[in-house]
N, C-alpha and C positions, 0 to 999 in steps of 0.2 A: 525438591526443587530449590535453586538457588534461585532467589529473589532481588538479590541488594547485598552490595560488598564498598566495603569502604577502606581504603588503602591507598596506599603509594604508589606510583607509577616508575617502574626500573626499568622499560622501552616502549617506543612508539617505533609503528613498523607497518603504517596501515596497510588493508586493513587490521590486522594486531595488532594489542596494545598487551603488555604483563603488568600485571597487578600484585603487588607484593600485599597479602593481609595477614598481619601477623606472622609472618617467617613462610607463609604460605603462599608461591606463586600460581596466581592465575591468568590463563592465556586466553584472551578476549579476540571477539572479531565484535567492531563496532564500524557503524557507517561513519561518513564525513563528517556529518552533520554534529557527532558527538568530539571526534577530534579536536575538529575549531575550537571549542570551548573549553576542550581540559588545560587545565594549569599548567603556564611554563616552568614555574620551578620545583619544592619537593613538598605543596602544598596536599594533603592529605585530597582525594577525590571521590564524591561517591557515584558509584554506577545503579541503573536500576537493570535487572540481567533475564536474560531467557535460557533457559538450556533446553536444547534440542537433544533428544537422544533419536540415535539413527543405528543402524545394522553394524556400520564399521567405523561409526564415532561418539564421540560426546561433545556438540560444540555448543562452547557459552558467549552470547551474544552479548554485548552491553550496551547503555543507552545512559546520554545523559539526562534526558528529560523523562518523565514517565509516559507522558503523550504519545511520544517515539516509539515507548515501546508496547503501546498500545495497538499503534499503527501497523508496528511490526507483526504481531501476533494475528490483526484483521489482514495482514498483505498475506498470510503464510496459510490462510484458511481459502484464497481463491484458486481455481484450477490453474496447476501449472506453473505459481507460482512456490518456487524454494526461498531458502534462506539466502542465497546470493544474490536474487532478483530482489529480493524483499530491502538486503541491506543496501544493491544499488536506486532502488527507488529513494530509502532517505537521501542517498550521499547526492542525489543529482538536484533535489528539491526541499525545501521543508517539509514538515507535515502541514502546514499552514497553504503553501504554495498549491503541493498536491493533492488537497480538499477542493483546493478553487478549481484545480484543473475537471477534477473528478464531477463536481457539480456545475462546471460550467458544460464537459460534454467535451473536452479540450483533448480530442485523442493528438494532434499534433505534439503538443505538450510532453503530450503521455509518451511518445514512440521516440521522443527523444533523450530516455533515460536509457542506461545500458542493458541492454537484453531485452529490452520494453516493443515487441513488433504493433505492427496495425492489430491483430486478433486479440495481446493480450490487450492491450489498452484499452479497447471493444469491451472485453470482458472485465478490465478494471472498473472502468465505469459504470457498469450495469450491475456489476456484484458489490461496489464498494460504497457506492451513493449514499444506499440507508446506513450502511454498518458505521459512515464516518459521524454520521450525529451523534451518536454515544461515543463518542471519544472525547473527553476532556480533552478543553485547550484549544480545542481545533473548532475554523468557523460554523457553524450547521448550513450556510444557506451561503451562495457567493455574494457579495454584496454587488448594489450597482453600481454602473460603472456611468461616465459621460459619455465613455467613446461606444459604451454598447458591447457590452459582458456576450460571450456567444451564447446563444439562447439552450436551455438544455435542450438536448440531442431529441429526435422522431423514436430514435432506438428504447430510451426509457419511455417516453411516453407509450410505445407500442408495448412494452414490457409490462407498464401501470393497467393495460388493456387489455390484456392476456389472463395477468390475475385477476380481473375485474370477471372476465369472463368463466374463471374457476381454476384454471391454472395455477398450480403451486410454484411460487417464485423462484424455486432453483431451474423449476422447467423450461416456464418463459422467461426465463434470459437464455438457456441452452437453446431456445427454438430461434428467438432471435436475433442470438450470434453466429449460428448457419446460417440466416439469408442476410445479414444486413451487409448493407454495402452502401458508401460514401453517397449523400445527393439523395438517397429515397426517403420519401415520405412518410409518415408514420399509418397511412392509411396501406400503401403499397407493402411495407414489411411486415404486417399485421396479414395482410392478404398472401403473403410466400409463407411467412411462418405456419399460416393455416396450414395449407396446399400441402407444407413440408410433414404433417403430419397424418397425411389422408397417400401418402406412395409407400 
C-alpha cells in the first residue's frame, strides 16, 4: 500500500495531478479541496494517498490533509458510494462543512454535491454520523447556531430506536432508508420500518 509520497509536481489537470518522486512519476486523482492548496511553484509537496485496486485498474488517490483522507476511506465503505462520488463529495465541501451537514441531518446540502441524489444523502447521514466522530480534525457534534442549526433528522432518531430495540445498525438504517420519506416523524418511520419487515 502506498501511504505518503513526497515530490514535485510536473502537471495539474484536475481531477490529475503527476507527481514526479524521485525520477518516478505518479498519476494522482485528488479532489478540489487538495488542489487549492498545493504550491504554485516547484516547492516540493507532500500527498497523504490511497490506492485502490479494482479488476481493470490501479487508482492512487491523494489528499492533502490526513483528515481528507480519512473521510475518503469512511465515504468509500458506504452503499453505493465509489471513488468518484467519494472524491466529489471533498471537491464540493470540506470535510469540516460536510460533518455539519452530516450531523445536522442537512440532506439539501448533501444532494447538492455531484452525483449526491435524495437516497444517497438519506444513506450518508444515517451511515456517516457515528463513523465521523473518529475522524481527526473534524467537528464531532455541530455546534449551535443563533439562527437554529436544523435539528437532527426523525430518520436517526428512528434509527437510534431500532438498535435500541435489537436491531444491528447496518439493518436499521437499511429498514429505514426504504420507508423514510421528507416530513415523517420519527414515531411514523419507526411504525413502516416495522410493518416493512412483517410483508
Amino acid at each position: 500500500m502506498i501511504g505518503r509520497l513526497r515530490g514535485q509536481i510536473l502537471s495539474k489537470q484536475p481531477p490529475f495531478l503527476l507527481l514526479d518522486v524521485n525520477g518516478v512519476g505518479y498519476e494522482i486523482e485528488a479532489p478540489m479541496s487538495t488542489f487549492y492548496v498545493l504550491p504554485a511553484g516547484d516547492e516540493p509537496v507532500t500527498l497523504h494517498t490511497h490506492l485502490a485496486v479494482r479488476e481493470d485498474a490501479h487508482v492512487l488517490y491523494g489528499f492533502a490533509r490526513e483528515a481528507d483522507r480519512t473521510l475518503f476511506r469512511a465515504l468509500l465503505k458506504v452503499s453505493g458510494v465509489g471513488g468518484k462520488m467519494a472524491l466529489g463529495v471533498l471537491s464540493g465541501m470540506t470535510s469540516e462543512e460536510f460533518s455539519l451537514a452530516v450531523h445536522a441531518g442537512d440532506h439539501a446540502a448533501l444532494t447538492r454535491l455531484p452525483g449526491v441524489g435524495k437516497k444517497t444523502a438519506e444513506r450518508l447521514v444515517v451511515e456517516m454520523r457515528d463513523k465521523l466522530d473518529g475522524i481527526g480534525g473534524l467537528p464531532a457534534t455541530s455546534p449551535p447556531s443563533v439562527t437554529g442549526a436544523a435539528p437532527i433528522g426523525a430518520d436517526h432518531d428512528a434509527v437510534s430506536a431500532l438498535i435500541a430495540l435489537g436491531y444491528r445498525p447496518p439493518e436499521a438504517s437499511r429498514m429505514v432508508s426504504k420507508v423514510f420519506e421528507a416530513g415523517m416523524g420519527t414515531e411514523a418511520i419507526i411504525r413502516a420500518a416495522l410493518q416493512g419487515t412483517v410483508k
